[in-house]
NUFI-991773 format. One line per 3 residues: for each residue x, y, z of C-alpha. Coordinates in steps of 0.1 Angstrom, whole numbers, plus 2048, in hexadecimal, padded with zeros to 3 digits. Layout:
<recs>
X:Y:Z  ...
</recs>
This chain:
<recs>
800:800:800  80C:822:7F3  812:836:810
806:85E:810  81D:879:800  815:891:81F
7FA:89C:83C  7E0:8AC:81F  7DE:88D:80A
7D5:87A:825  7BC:894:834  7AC:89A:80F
7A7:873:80C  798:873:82F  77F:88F:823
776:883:802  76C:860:81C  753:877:828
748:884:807  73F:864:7FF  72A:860:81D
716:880:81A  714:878:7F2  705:857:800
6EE:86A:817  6E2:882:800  6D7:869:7E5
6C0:852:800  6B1:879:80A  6AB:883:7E6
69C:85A:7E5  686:85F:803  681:885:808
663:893:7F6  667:8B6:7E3  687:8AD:7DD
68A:8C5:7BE  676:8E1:7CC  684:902:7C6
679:90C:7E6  682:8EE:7FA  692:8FC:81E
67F:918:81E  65F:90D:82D  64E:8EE:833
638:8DE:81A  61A:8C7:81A  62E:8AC:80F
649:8AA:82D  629:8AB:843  61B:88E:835
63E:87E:837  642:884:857  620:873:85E
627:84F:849  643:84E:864  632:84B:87E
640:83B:8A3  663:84A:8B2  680:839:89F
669:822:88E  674:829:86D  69A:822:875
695:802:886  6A2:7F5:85F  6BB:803:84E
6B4:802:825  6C9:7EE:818  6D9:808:7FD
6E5:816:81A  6F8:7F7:828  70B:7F2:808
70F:818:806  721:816:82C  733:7F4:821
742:808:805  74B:821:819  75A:80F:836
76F:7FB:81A  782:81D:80E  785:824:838
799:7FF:837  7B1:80E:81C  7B5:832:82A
7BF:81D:84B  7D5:80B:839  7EB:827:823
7E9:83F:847  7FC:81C:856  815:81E:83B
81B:840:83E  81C:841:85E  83A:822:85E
84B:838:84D  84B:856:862  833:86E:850
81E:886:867  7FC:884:860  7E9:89E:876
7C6:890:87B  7D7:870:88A  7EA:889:89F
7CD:894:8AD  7B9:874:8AF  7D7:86B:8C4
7DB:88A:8D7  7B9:88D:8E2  7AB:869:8E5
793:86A:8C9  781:84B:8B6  779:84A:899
759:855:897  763:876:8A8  778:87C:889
75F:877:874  74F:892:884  76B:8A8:882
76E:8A3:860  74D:8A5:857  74E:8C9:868
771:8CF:857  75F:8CB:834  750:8EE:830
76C:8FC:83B  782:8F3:820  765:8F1:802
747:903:806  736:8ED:7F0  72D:8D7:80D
71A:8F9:81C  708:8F8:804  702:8CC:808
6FC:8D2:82C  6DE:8EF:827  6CE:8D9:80D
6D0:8B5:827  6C4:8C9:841  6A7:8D9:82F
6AD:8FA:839  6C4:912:829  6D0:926:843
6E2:907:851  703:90C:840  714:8F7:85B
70F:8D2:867  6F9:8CB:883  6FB:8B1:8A0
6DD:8A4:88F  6ED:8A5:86A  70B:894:87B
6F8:878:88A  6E5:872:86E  703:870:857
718:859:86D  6F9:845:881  6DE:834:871
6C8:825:88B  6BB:83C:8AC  6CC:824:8C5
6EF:82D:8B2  6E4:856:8B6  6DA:85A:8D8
6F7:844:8E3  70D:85D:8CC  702:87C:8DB
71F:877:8F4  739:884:8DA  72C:8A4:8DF
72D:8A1:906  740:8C4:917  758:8A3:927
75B:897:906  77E:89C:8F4  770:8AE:8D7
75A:8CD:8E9  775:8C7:90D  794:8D0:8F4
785:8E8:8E0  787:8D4:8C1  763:8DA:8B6
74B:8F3:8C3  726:8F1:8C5  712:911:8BC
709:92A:8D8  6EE:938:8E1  6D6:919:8DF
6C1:928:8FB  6B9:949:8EF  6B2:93A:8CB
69D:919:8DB  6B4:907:8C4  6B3:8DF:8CE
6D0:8CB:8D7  6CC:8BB:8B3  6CB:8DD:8A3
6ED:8EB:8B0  705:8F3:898  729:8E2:897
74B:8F8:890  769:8EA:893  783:904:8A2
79C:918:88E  7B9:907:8A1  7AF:8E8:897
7A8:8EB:873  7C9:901:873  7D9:8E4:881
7CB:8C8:869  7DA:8E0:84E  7F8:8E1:858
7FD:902:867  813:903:887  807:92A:895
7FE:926:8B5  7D6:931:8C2  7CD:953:8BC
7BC:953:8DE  7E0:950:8EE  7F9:957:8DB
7FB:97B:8EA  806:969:90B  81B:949:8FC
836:93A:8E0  845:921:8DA  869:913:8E0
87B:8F9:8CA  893:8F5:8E3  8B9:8F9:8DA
8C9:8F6:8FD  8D4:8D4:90C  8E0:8C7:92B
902:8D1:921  8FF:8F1:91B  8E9:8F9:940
900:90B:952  8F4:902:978  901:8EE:995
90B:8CD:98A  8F4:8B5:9A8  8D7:8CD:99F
8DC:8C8:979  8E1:8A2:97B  8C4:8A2:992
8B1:8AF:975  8BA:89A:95C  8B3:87F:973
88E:88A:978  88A:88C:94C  898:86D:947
884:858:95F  865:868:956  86E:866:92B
876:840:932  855:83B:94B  83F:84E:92E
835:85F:952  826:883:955  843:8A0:95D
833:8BB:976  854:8D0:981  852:8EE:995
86B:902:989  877:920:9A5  88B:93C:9A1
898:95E:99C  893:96A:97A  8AD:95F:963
8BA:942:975  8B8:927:95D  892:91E:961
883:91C:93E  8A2:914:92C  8A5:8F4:945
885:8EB:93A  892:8F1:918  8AC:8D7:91E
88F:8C0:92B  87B:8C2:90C  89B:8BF:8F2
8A5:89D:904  87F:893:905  881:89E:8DC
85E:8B5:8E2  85A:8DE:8E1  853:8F3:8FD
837:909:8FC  83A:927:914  81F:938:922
81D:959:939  803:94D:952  7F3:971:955
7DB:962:93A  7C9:955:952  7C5:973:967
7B1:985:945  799:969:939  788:945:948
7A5:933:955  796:90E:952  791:919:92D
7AD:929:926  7C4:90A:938  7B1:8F4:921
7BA:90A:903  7E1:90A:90F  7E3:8E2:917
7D6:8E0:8F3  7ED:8F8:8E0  804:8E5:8F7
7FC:8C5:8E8  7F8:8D3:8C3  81A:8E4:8C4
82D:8BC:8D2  838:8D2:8F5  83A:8CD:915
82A:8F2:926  83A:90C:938  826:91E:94B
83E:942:956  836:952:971  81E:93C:985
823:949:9A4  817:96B:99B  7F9:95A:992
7F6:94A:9B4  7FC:969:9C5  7E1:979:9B7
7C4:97B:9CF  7A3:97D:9BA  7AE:95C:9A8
7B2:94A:9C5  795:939:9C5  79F:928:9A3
7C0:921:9AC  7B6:8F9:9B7  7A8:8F6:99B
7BE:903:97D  7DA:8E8:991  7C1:8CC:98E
7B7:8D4:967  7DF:8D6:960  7E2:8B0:972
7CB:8A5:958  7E5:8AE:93F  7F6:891:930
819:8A0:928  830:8B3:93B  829:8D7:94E
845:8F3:95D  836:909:977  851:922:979
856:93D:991  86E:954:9A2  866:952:9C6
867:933:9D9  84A:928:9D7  83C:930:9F8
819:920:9E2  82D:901:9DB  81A:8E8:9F4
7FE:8E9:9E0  80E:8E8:9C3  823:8CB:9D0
807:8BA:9DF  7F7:8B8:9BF  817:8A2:9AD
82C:8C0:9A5  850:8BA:9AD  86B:8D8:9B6
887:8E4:9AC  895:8FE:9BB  8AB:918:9A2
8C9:92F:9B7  8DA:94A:9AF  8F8:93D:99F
91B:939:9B3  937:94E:9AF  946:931:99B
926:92C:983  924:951:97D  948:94E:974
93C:933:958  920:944:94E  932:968:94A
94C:955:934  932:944:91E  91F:962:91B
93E:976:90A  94C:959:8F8  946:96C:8D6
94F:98E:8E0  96F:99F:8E0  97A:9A9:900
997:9C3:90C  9AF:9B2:91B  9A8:9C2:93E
987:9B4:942  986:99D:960  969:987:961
972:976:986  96D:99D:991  948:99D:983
93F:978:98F  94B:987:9AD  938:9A8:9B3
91B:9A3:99E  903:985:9AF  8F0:983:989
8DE:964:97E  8E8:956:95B  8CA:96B:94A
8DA:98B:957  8FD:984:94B  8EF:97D:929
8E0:99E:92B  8F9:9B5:935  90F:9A6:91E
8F7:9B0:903  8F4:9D4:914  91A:9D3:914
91C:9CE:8F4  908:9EF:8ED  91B:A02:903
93E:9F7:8ED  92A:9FE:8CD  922:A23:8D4
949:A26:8D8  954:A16:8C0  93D:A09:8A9
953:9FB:88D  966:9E6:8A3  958:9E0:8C9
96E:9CD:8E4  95C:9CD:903  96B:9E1:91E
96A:9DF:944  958:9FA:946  93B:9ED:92B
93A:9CF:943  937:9E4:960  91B:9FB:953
907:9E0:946  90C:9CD:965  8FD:9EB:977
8DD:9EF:95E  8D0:9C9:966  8D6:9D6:98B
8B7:9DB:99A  8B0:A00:9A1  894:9FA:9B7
8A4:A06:9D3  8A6:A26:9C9  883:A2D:9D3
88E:A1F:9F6  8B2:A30:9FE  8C9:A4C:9EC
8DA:A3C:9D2  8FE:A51:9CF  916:A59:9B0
936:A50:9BC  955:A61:9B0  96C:A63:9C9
98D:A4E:9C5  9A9:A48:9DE  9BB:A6B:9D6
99D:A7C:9E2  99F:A6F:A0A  9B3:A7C:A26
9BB:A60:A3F  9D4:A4E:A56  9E8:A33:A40
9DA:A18:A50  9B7:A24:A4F  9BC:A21:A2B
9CC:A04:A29  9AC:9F8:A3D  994:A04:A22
9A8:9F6:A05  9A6:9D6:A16  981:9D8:A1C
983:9DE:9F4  997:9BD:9ED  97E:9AC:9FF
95F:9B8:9EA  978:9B1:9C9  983:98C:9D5
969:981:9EB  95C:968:9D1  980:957:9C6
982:954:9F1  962:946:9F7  961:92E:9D8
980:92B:9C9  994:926:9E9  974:912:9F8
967:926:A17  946:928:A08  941:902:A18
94C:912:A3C  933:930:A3A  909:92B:A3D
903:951:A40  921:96F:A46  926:96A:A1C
923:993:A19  939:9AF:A24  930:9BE:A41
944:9DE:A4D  940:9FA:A68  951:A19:A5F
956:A32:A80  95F:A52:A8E  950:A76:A91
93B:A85:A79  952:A93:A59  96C:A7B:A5A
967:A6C:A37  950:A4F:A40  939:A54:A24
956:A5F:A0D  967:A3F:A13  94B:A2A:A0A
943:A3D:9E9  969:A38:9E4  961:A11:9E5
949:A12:9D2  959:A23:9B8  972:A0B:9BD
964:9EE:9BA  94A:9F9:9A0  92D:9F3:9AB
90C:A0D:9B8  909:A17:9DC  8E9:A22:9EB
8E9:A36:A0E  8CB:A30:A28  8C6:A47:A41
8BF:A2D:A5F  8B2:A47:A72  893:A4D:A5C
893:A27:A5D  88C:A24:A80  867:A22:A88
854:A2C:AA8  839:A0F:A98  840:9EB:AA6
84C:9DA:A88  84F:9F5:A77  873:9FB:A72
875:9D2:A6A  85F:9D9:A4C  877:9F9:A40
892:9DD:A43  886:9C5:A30  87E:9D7:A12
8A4:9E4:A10  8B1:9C4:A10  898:9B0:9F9
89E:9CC:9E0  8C8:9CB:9E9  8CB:9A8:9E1
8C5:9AF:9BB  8D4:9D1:9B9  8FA:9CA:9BF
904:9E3:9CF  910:9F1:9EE  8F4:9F6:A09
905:A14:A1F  8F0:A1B:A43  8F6:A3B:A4F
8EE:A45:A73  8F3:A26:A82  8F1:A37:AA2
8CD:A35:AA2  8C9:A0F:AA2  8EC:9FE:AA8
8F4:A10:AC7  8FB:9FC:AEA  8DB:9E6:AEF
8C8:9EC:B09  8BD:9DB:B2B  896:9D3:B21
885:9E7:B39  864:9EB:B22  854:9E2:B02
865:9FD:AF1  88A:9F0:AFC  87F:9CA:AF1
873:9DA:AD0  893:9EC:ACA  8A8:9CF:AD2
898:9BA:ABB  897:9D7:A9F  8BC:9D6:AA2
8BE:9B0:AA3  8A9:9B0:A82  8BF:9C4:A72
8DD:9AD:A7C  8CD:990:A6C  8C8:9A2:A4B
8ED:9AA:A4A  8F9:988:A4E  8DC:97A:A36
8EB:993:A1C  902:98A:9FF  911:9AD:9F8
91E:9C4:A0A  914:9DC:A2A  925:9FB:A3A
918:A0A:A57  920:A29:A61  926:A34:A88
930:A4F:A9C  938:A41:ABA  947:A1B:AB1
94F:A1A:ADA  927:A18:AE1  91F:9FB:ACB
913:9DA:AD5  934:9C3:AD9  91E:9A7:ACC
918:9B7:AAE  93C:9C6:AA8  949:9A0:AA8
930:99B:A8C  942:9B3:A6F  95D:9A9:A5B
970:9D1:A5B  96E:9EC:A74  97C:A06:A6A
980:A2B:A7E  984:A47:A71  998:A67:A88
999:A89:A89  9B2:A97:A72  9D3:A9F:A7F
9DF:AC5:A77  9F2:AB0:A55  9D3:A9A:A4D
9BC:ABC:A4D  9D6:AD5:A38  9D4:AB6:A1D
9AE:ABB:A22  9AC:ADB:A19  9C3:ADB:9FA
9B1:ABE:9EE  98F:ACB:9F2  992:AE7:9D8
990:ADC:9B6  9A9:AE3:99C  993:AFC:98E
98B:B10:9A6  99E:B30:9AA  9B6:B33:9CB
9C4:B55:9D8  9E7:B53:9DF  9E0:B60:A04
9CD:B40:A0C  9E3:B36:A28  9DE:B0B:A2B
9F3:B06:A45  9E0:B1E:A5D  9C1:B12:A57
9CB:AEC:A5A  9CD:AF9:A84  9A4:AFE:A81
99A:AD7:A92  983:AD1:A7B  977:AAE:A67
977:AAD:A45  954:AB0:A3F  954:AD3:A51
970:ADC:A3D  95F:AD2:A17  943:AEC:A29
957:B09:A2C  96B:B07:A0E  946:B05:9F9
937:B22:A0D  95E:B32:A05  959:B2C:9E1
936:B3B:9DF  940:B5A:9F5  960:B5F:9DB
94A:B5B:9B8  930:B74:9C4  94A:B8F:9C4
95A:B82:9A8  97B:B7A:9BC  992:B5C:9BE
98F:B48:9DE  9A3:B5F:9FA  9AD:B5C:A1E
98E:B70:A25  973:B5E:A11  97F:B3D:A2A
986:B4C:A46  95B:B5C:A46  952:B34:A3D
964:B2C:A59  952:B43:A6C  931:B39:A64
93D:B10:A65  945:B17:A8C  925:B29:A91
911:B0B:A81  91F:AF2:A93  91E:B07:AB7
945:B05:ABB  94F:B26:AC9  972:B39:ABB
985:B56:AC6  99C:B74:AB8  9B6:B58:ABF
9AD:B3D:AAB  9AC:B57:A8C  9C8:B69:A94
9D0:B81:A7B  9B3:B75:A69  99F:B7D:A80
995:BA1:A71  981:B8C:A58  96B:B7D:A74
960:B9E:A7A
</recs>
């Protein structure tokens, strides 16, 4: 037996097997029916159906015997079914796809439910048959089959119809999956069960054609995947990947339904996993955003999806499930959109980015999880490289330093190295190399920003030649920096990781008196180290509300631990300072605000500075918790003329009679210095002057009497005259 050249021949020889049968059917009507050449026939009813009507009389009576033209008619019919059967077998040996078996196979039909798919498929194709089915029906209006047309064509006695009117059951598989639709409206139009019009759906005759787009009732919400990535190329932790491909291959062996519940941050392998699932399995994946089911009628719209599912050969991907979960006016349905996706028969992804605090249900209901982290210093390290394989890259560009700083899951890497490569084009668009400075910016744009809204997100531009300190002050902070630089190589390369369960940030305390450079310094190490800083006022933080200042907390640090950057806590004072004896509810509360905040900095991956003014009235318990203190003096008479020289910038104009050396004997801190040598600048411009003796000496003036420190004719000495 010959098999078929491709899907269409076989679907054409199917539908000219049903031509046959309506050709039979029509030529018994035009045998029995009377008025069978009347113009008017469909348009009313005449005298003769009537009397037709009344010969048969009884209910079924006149079907208890089928004529016998029929029988040879069906026999004849039934014989070119036998040789269909036998070229789709053939064809099917030898690999072909042919689409209706697809979906006879898909979808559990027999063969009498394709029948009456194809009968319904007819006018769809040839709108000859519209006019076959108006004129069989005695009415021509009805353009499409009806149940009744149907049951007539494919059922000759009454016992065969009524038992067939289960096909077109809402349980059914052709009205459950949407294959075939049954006209609406049958109570407003008092239409009968028999008189309901049959349509087959768009997606299905689409389908039986050939055509691969995806429903038009999702497809703003879904697409499909032909999955390129393997197991190979998932870059992930090697017991959690083998794990994984554990889980496929029992269940591709076992022909056993895969429910996974896929959890993670955004970008951290989740869909292309499931990727690697479906390439081994040989199937598509077909993605879906699960909002869909927040904007229509989620039991039909997850029958919809597990169909297009089906059509498409993929396993489904549902992104973003936990949003869905979330959402509280959809609750109610929740139970039951998990219980229609179990009746799916091939393999479902829930993914999500939080943990799944919804996962016992999900569980409960056979839905196994996997648990995606943040890559490790030494996957980031993999991914970076893979990521830039195909770019050119300057030969300073140190990728351990961004595994290191930058705690990005492989989706982000990908992306900034896209960005990246933007950045290098606007330079130099002939011939880009990526720069450290491309990486760095695009490492900061797939920062989050969100904590912007939350603290004061600085510029910083100070470097090392900007500060006055002691030496080893800062040889301190340039130690504090080589930690923030290395600390990934330390903790993986050189194994501590394994010896640490929390502490993995940076945790620092920088003290002394107000002006001595603490907030300078950490804007140096930021610059430093390249990455944002944002400066919280913990003062404002603190809360006269129980719980309050816990809350303030907690939305710092869930937004910090995708901003990487450095979180820098000014005012310490008001929080951190010696905890207290609990003599009331207010000292319990403070002492466990402060406690609170303790925890978040050892939960913390990146890096923390406090800032103190008094380091001798902190809590020793908490002071054996930081990795650096670092204090920060008064300026000696040296450390404070430096300050003023470096404090003017190049441009500004400088009077010879500024005398730096006398004024490094005013005991001032450095911020109190910047002060004066603004308000210096601003008296000198106004009169059009260069910055003198006298323009410093008033903003000295005025810095004393802000601060309340009183001076004399002494301290000015012959400068004194300016004072006045």
């Amino acid at each position: 037996m010959k098999p078929y050249a491709d899907n269409l021949e076989h679907l054409l020889d199917e539908l000219s097997r049903i031509d046959l049968l309506i050709q039979s059917y029509l030529e018994i009507s035009q045998e029995n029916f009377p008025g069978a050449g009347d113009e008017l026939r469909g348009l009313y009813i005449s005298e003769a159906e009537i009397e037709q009507i009344q010969r048969n009389q009884g209910f079924g009576n006149q079907q208890e015997t089928i004529p016998g033209i029929r029988i040879e008619r069906l026999k004849a019919i039934n014989a070119v079914r036998k040789k269909l059967d036998a070229r789709k077998e053939e064809s099917l040996k030898g690999g072909l796809e042919l689409r209706l078996h697809i979906l006879s196979e898909l979808f559990g039909l027999d063969s009498f439910e394709i029948d009456i798919l194809l009968i319904g498929l007819a006018p769809e194709l040839d709108l000859k048959y519209e006019k076959l089915y108006s004129y069989l029906q005695n009415d021509v209006t009805k353009k499409k089959p009806t149940v009744d047309l149907v049951l007539n064509l494919l059922f000759p006695t009454i016992e065969e119809k009524i038992k067939a009117r289960e096909y077109f059951s809402p349980a059914a598989p052709l009205l459950k999956n949407h294959i075939v639709h049954l006209s609406e409206g049958e109570t407003s139009a008092g239409l009968s069960f028999l008189s309901r019009f049959i349509k087959i759906d768009d997606r299905i005759i689409n389908f039986l054609l050939g055509f691969n787009e995806p429903d038009l009732k999702v497809r703003n919400y879904s697409y499909v995947v032909k999955p390129k990535s393997s197991f190979e190329d998932l870059i992930l932790p090697s017991e959690f990947k083998s794990r994984l491909m554990s889980i496929a291959s029992w269940s591709s062996e076992n022909k056993f339904p895969l429910n996974l519940l896929f959890c993670g941050p955004p970008g951290s392998g989740k869909k292309t996993a499931a990727e690697a699932v479906c390439r081994q399995a040989g199937i598509n994946l077909f993605v879906v955003d699960s909002r869909i089911f927040l904007e229509s009628q989620f039991l039909e719209t997850a029958n919809l999806i597990m169909r297009e599912a089906l059509l498409q050969n993929s396993a489904l991907y549902l992104q973003a499930f936990d949003a869905l979960l979330e959402d509280n006016e959809s609750k109610n349905s929740h139970e039951f959109l998990i219980k229609a996706f179990k009746t799916f028969p091939g393999w479902i992804f829930l993914g999500g980015k939080k943990s799944m605090e919804f996962g016992e249900g999900l569980i409960n209901n056979s839905f196994a999880p996997c648990i995606f982290p943040l890559p490790s210093y030494e996957v980031r390290k993999q991914l970076w490289e893979s990521c830039l394989e195909d770019y050119e890259l300057d030969e300073k560009v140190d990728l351990d330093a961004l595994a290191s700083k930058f705690r990005f899951s492989g989706g982000q890497i990908r992306e900034t190295s896209h960005i990246a490569r933007s950045f290098s084009r606007e330079k130099n668009p002939a011939s880009p190399v990526l720069s450290m400075e491309d990486l760095y910016k695009g490492c900061k744009a797939q920062s989050n920003q969100k904590l912007s809204s939350l603290a004061q997100k600085t510029n910083p531009h100070y470097t090392w030649e900007d500060i006055v300190l002691p030496k080893d002050t800062l040889e301190h902070l340039k130690e504090v920096s080589g930690f923030v630089k290395y600390k990934g190589k330390v903790h993986s390369d050189w194994g501590f990781e394994k010896k640490l369960s929390l502490g993995k940030g940076l945790n620092v305390l920088f003290s002394g008196p107000p002006g001595t450079g603490k907030t300078m310094a950490a804007e140096i190490l930021a610059n430093e180290v390249k990455l944002d800083m944002y400066k919280i006022d913990l003062s404002s933080l603190v809360s006269k509300y129980i719980g309050e200042t816990e809350k303030n907390l907690k939305k710092i640090f869930e937004e910090a631990e995708t901003s990487n950057s450095i979180l820098f806590f000014d005012e310490a004072d008001a929080l951190f300072g010696k905890r207290s004896e609990v003599r009331d509810s207010h000292d319990r509360y403070a002492n466990i605000e402060t406690a609170y905040l303790l925890q978040k900095m050892e939960e913390h991956e990146g890096t923390v500075i406090l800032a103190s003014n008094f380091r001798k009235n902190m809590d020793d318990a908490f002071l054996r918790r930081l990795h650096f203190t670092v204090e920060f003096p008064l300026p000696d008479d040296k450390s404070r003329e430096d300050i003023w020289r470096k404090t003017f910038p190049e441009e500004t104009p400088i009077a010879n009679d500024v005398d730096f050396a006398f004024l490094s004997k005013f005991k001032l801190a450095g911020g109190n210095i910047k002060n004066i040598v603004l308000a210096a600048s601003f008296l000198a411009v106004e009169n059009s002057e260069a910055v003198g003796m006298e323009h410093v000496i008033r903003a000295t003036k005025r810095e004393y009497q802000k601060i309340g420190k009183l001076f004399t004719e002494a301290d000015f000495g012959e400068y004194y005259k300016f004072c006045k």
